[in-house]
SEVEXLO-647678 format. One record per residue: x, y, z of N, C-alpha, C, O in turn. Coordinates in steps of 0.05 Angstrom, whole numbers, plus 32768, in hexadecimal, padded with zeros to 4 digits. Each point is the difference from the previous one (the first is absolute). Layout:
<pts>
XYZXYZXYZXYZ
...
</pts>
This chain:
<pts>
80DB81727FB17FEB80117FF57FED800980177FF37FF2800F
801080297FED7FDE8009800F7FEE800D7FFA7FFF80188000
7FE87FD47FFA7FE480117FFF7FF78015801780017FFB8018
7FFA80177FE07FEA8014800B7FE980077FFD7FF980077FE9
7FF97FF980267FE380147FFD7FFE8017800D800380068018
7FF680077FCF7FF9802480097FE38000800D7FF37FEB8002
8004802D80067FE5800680067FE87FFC7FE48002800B7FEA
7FEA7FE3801E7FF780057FF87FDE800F80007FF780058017
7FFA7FFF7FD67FE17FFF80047FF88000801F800080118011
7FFC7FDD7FEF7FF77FEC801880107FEB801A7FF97FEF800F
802380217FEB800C7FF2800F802280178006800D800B7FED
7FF97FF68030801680077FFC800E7FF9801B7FF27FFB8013
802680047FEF80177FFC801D800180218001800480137FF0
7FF37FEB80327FFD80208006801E800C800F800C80157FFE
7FF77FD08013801B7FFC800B80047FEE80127FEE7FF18008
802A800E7FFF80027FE9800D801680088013800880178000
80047FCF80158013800B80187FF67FF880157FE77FFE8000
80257FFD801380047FF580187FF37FE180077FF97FF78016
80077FFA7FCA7FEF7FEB80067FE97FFE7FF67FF47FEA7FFE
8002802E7FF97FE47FFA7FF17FFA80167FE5800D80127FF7
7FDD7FE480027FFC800F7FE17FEA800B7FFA7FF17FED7FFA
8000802E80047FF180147FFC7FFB7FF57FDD801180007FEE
7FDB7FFA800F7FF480017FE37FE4800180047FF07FFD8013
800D800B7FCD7FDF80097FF57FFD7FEF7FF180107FF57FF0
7FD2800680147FF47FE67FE87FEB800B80027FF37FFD8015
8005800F7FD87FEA80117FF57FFC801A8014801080118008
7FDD7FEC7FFA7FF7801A801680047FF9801D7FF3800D8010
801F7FDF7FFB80027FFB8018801F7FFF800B801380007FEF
7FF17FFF802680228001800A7FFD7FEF80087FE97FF87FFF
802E7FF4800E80087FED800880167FF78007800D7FF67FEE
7FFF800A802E801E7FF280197FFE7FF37FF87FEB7FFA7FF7
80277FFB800880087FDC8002801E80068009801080127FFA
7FF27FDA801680217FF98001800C7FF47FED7FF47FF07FF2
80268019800A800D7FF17FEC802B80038005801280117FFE
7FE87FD0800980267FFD800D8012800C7FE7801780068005
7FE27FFD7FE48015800D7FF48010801B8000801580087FF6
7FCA800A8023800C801B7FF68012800580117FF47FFC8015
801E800A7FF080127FFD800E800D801A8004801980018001
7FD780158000800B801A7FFB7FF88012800B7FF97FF38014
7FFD802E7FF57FF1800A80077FED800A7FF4800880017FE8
7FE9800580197FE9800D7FF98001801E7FF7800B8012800B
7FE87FEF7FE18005801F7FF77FE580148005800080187FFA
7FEF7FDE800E7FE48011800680038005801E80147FFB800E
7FD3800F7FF97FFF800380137FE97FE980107FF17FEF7FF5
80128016802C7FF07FED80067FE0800C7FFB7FEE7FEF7FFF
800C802580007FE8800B7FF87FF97FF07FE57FF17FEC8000
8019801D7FEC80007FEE7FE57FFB7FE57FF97FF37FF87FED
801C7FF4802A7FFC7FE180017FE47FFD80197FFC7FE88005
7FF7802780077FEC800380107FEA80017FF17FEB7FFD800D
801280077FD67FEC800A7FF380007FE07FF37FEE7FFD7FEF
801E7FF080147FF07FEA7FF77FE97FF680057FF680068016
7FFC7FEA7FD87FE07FF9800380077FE6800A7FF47FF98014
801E7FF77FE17FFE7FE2800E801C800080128015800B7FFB
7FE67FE7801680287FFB800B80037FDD800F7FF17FF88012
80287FF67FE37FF97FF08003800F8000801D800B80158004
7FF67FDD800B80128001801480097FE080107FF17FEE8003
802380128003800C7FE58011800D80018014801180118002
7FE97FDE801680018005801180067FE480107FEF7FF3800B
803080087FF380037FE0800D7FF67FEF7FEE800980027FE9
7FE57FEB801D7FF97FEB7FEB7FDA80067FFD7FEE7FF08004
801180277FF67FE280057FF9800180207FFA800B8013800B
7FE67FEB7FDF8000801C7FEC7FE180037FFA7FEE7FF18008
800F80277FE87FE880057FFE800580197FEF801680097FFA
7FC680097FFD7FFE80107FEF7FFC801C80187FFE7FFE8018
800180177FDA7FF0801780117FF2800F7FE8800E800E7FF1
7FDC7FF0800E7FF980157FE47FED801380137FF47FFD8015
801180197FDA7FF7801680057FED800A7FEA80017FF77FEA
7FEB8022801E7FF6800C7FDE7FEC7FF07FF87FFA80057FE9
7FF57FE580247FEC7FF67FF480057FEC7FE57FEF7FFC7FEF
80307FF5801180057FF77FEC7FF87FEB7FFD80027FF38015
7FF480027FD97FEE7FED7FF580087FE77FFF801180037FEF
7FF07FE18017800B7FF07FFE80087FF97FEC80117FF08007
7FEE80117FDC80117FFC7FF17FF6801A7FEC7FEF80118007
801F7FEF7FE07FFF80147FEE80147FFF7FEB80167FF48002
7FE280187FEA80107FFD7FE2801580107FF27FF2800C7FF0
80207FF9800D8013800C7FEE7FFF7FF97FE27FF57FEA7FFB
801180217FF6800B7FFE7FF0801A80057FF3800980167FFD
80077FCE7FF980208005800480057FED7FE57FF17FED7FFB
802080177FF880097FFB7FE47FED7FF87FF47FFF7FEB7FF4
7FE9802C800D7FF47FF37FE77FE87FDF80137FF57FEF7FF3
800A801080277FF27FF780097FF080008012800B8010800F
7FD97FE87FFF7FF98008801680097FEA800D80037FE97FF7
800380218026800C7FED80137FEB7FFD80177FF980178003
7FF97FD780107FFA8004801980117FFF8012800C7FEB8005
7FFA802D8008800B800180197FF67FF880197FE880048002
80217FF180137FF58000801D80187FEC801C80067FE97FFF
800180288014800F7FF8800B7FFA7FE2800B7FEB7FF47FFF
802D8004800980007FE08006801880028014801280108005
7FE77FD5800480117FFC801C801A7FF87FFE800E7FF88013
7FF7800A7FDD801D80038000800C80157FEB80117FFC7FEF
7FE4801780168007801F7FF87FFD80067FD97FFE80177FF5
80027FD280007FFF80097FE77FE080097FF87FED7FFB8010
800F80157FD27FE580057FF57FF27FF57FEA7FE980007FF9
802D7FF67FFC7FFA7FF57FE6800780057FE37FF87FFA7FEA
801D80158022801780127FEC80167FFB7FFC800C80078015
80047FF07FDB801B800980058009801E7FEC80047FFB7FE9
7FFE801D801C8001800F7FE5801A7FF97FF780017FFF7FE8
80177FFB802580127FFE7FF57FFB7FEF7FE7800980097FEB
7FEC7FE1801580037FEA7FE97FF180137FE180007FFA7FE8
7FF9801880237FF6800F7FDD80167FF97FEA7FFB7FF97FE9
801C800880228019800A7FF1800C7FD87FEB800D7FF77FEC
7FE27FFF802B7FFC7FE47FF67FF27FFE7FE680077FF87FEA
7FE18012801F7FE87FF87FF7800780107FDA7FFF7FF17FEC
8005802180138009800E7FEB800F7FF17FEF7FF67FFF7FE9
801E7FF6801C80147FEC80037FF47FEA7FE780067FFE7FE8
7FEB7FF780277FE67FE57FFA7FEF80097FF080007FF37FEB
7FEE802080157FEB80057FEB801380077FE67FF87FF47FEC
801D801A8011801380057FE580037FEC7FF77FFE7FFD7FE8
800B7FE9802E80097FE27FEB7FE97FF27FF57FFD7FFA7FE8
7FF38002802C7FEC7FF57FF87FE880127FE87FF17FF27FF3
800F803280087FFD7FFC7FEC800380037FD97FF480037FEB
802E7FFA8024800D7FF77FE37FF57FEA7FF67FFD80047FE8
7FFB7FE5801F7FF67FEA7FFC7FF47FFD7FEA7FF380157FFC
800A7FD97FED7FE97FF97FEF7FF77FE480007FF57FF67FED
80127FFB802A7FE97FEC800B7FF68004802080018015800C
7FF67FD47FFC7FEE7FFD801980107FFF801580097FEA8005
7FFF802B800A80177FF980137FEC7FF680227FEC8006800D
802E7FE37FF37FEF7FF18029801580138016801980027FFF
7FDA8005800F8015800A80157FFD7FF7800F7FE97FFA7FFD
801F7FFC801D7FFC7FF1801B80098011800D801680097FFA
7FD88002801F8006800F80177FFC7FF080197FEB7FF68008
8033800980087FFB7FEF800B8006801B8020800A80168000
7FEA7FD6801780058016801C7FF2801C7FF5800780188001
7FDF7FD87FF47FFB80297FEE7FEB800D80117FEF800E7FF4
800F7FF1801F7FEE800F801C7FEA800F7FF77FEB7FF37FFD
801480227FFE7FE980157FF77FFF80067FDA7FEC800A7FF4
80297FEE80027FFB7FFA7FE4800680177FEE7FFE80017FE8
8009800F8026801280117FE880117FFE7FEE800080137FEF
80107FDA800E80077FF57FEC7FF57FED7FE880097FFC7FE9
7FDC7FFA80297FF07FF47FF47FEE80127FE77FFE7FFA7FE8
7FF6801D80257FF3800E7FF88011800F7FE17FF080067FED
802E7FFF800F8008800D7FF280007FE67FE87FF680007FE9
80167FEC802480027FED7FEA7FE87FF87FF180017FFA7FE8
7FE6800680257FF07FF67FFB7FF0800D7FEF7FF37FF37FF0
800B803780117FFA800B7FF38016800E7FE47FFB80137FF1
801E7FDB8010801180027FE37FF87FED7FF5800580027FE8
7FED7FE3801E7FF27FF37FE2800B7FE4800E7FFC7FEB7FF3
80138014802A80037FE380077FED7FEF80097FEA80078009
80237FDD7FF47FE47FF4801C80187FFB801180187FFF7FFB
7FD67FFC80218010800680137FF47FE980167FE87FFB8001
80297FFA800D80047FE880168006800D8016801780078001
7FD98000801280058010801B7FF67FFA80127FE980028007
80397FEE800D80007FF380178008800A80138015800C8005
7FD17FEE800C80118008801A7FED7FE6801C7FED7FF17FFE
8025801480177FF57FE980147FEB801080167FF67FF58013
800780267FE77FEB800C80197FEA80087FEF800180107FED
7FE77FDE801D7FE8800C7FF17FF9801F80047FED80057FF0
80198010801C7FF780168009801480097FF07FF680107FEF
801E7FEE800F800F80167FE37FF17FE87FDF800480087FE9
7FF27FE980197FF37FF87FE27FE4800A80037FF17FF77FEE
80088013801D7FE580077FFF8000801D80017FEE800B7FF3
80258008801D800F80217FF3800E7FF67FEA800680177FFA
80037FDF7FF9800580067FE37FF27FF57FEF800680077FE9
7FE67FE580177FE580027FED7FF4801980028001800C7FEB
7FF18002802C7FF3801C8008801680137FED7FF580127FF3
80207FEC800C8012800D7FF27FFD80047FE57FFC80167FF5
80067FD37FFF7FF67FF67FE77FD780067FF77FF880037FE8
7FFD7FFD80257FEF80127FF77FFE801480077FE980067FFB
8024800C800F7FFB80208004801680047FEA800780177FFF
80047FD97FF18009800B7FE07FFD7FF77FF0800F80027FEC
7FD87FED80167FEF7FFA7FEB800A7FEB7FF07FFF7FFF7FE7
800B7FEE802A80167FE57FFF7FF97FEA8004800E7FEC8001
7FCA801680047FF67FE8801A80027FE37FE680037FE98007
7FFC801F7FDD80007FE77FF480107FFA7FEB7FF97FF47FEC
802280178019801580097FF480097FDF800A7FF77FF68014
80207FF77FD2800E7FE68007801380018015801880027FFC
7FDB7FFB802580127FFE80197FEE7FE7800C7FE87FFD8003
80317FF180037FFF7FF1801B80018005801280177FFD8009
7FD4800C8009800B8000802280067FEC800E7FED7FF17FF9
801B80078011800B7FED800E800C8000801D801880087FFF
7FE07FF1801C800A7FF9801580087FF080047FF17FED8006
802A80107FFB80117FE47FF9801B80068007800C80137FF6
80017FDB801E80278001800780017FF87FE27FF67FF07FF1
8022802C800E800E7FFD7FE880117FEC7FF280017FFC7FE8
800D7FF6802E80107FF17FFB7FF17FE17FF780077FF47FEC
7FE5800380257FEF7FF17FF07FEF80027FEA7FF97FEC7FF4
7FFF803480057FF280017FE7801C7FF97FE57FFD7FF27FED
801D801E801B80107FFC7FE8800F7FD67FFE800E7FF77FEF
7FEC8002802080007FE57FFD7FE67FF37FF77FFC7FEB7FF3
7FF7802480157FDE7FF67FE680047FFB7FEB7FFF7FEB7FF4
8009803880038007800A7FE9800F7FEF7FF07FFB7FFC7FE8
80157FFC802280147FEF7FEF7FF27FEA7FF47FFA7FFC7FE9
80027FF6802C7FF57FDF7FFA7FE2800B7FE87FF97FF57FEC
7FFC802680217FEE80067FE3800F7FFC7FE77FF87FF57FEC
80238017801A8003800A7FE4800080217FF38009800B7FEC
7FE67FFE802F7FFE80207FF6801980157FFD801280028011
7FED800C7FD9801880177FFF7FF6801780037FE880047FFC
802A800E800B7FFB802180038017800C7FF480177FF78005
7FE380227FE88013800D7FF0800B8010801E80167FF78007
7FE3801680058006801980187FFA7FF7801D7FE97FFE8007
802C7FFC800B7FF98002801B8000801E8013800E80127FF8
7FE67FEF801880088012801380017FF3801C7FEF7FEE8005
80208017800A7FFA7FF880178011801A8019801280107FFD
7FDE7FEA801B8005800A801F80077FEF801C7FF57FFC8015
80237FFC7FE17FFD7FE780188005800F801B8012800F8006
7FD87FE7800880088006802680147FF88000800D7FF67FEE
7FF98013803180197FF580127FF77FE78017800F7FF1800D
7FCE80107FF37FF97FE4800D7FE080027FF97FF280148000
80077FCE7FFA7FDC800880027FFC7FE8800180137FF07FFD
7FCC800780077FF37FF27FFA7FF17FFA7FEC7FEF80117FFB
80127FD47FF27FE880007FED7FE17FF6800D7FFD7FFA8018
7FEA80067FD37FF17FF8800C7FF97FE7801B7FF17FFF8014
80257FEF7FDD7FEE7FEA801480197FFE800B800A7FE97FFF
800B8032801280167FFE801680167FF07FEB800E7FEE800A
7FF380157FE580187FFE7FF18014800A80097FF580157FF9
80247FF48011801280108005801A80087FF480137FF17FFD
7FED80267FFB800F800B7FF280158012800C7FF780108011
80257FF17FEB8016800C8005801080017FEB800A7FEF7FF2
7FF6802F800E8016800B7FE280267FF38001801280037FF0
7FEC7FF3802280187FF9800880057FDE7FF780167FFA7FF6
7FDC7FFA800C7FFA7FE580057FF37FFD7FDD80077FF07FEE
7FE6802480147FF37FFA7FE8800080087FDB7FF47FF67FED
801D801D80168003801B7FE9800A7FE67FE47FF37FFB7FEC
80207FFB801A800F7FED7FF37FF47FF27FE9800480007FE8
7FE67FEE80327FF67FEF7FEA7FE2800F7FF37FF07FF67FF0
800F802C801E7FE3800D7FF0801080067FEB7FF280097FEE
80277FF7800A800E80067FE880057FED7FE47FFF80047FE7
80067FEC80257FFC7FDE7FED7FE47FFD7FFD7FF87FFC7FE9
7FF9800480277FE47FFE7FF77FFD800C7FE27FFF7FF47FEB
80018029801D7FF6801C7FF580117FF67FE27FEF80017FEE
80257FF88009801380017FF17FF67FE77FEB80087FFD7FE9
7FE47FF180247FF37FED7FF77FE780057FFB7FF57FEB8002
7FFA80297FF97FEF800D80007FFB80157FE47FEB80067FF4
803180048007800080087FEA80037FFE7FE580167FF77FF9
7FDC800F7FF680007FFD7FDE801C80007FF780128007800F
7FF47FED7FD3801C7FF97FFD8006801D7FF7801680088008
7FDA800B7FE78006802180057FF4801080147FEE800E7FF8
80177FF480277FF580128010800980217FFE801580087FF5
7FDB800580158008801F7FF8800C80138020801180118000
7FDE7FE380198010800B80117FFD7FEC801D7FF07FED8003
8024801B800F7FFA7FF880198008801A8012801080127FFD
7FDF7FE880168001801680147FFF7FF7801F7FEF7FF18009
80268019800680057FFB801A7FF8801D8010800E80137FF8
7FDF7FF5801D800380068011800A8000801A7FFF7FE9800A
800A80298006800D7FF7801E7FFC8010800F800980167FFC
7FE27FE38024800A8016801480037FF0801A7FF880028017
80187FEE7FDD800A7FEA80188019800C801280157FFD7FF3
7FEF800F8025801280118000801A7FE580087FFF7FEA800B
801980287FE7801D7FEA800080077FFA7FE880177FF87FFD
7FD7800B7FED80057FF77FE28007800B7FEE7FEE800F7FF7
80277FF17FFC800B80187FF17FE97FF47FE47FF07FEE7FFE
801E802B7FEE7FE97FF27FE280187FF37FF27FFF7FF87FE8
801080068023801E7FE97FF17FF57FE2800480067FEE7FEF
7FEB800D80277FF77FEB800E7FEF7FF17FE880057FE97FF8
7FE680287FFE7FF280067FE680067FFB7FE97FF87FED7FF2
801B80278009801880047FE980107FDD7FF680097FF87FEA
7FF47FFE802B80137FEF80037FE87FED7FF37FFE7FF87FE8
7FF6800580297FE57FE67FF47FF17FFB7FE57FF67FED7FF5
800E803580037FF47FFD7FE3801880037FE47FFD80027FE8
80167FFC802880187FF57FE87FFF7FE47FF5800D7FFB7FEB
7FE77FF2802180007FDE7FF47FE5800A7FE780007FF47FEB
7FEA8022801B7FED80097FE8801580077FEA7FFF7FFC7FE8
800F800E8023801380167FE7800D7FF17FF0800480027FE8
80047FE7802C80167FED7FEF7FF67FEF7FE8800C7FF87FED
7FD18001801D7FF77FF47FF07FED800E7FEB7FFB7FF47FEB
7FFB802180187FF4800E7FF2801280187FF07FF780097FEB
8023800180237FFF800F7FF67FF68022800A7FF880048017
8009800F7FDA7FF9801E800D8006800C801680127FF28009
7FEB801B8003800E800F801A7FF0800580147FE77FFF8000
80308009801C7FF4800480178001801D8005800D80117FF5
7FDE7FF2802380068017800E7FF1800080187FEB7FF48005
802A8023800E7FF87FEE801B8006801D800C800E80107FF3
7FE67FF8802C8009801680117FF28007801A80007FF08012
7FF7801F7FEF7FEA801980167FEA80097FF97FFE80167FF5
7FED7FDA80117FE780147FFC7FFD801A801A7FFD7FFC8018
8004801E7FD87FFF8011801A7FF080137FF87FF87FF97FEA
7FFA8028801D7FED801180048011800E800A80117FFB8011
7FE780247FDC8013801580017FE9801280127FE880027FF9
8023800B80227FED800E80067FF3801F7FF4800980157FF6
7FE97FE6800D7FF3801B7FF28001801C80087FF280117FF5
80227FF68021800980118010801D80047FF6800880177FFD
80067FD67FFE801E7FFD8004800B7FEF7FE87FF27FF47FEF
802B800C801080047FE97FE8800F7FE0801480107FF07FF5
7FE8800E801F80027FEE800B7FF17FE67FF47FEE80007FEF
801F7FEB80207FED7FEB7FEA80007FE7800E80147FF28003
7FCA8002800C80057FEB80107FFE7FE77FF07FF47FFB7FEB
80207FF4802B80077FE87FEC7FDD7FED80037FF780028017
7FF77FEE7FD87FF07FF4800780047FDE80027FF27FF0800D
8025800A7FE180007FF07FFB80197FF17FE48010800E7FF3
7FED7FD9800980147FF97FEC7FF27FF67FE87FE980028009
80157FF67FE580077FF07FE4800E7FFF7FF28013800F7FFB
7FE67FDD7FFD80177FF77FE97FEB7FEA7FE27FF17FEC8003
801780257FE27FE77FF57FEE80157FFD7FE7800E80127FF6
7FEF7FCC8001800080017FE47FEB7FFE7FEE7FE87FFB8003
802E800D7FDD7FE580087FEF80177FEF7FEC80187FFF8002
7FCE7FF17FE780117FFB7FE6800C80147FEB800E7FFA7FED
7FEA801C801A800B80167FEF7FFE801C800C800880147FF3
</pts>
């Protein structure tokens, strides 16, 4: 399966090629490199010159170039949310648009619902996922181990009017909060999760998707209500197919029941019907 995102509002892929990717997020442009594009470029270099931000790398040290008086951070609005934007050192803003196609996904299940659904977001960085669940009628558990993305996605959560909406924030290695969890006792109808390909938790915990994915899966699997409604895997670990995925949330299937689906998150450019790959998932649902 492959999701796409078209242009939207506030957001579009302008183009991409030779390594990097021309998009708009609101009223601003923005370079970034990106190893997938693997193609040429269809604009001109005049055209990719008119960016406002550009990230750039260079050996083992990178950096921003903004141009235009651009403001250190600033807001979009994108499915139906406001987002703060603002570059960071390691090239991301606080976006993924691709995951809309997620998020859509998630607010439909959750609100068929006619009880109290828990969702656990786990690796949930800036909280967009948080934010959707949280404004379809969930409460929501949202972990992550870097205080500076829990403190942009509380700021998140009140610029949509979310500041006292049922969310846990929490800075906490995941892998020790879902072993909490257990010995609590606590369940969650819905996971989401984003596992890196390496990190640290707060107190130098160390995490490797390689080493570690396994037992975040047994955890997670122990975590859930005896009727859960979905699980969700993100990936931009590069090397990982969404079979990898596919594969992990079949022991859900076996025991719950309902189906998978798994593929490419990618962005159709808005120039062309080309379509860059962003990424993988793979999500079950009980129905």
């Amino acid at each position: 399966m492959i999701l796409t995102l078209e242009k939207q509002k506030n957001y579009e892929l302008i183009d991409s090629g030779s390594g990097e990717k021309l998009e708009r997020y609101g009223d601003f442009l923005m370079l970034r490199p990106d190893p997938e594009a693997l193609w040429k470029k269809n604009l001109s270099i005049k055209d990719w010159e008119k960016a406002d931000l550009k990230f750039i790398r260079s050996g083992n040290t990178s950096k921003w170039i903004i141009k235009n008086n651009i403001p250190k951070n600033w807001q979009i609005n994108f499915g139906d949310f406001n987002f703060i934007l603002k570059p960071t050192s390691f090239k991301h803003i606080g976006i993924f648009p691709e995951q809309l196609l997620n998020w859509e996904w998630m607010k439909k299940i959750i609100k068929k619902q006619d009880r109290k659904i828990k969702v656990l977001n786990l690796f949930a960085y800036t909280g967009g996922a948080t934010l959707v669940c949280a404004s379809s009628g969930a409460e929501v558990c949202h972990v992550d181990s870097s205080k500076q993305a829990v403190i942009w996605a509380r700021e998140n959560a009140e610029q949509n009017g979310l500041k006292d909406a049922p969310i846990r924030w929490l800075i906490e290695d995941v892998v020790t909060f879902l072993k909490r969890e257990i010995k609590r006792g606590n369940k969650y109808d819905c996971i989401i999760m984003d596992p890196p390909s390496f990190g640290h938790g707060p107190k130098d915990e160390l995490w490797k998707i390689e080493e570690n994915f396994l037992e975040l899966m047994d955890l997670c699997v122990n975590v859930l209500v005896d009727d859960p409604l979905f699980v969700l895997i993100n990936g931009y670990t590069a090397g990982y197919s969404s079979i990898v995925y596919e594969n992990n949330l079949k022991e859900i299937q076996n025991k719950f029941g309902g189906k998978i689906e798994s593929g490419e998150l990618t962005i159709k450019e808005s120039n062309s019907d080309r379509m860059l790959p962003c990424g993988i998932f793979a999500r079950w649902s009980k129905k």
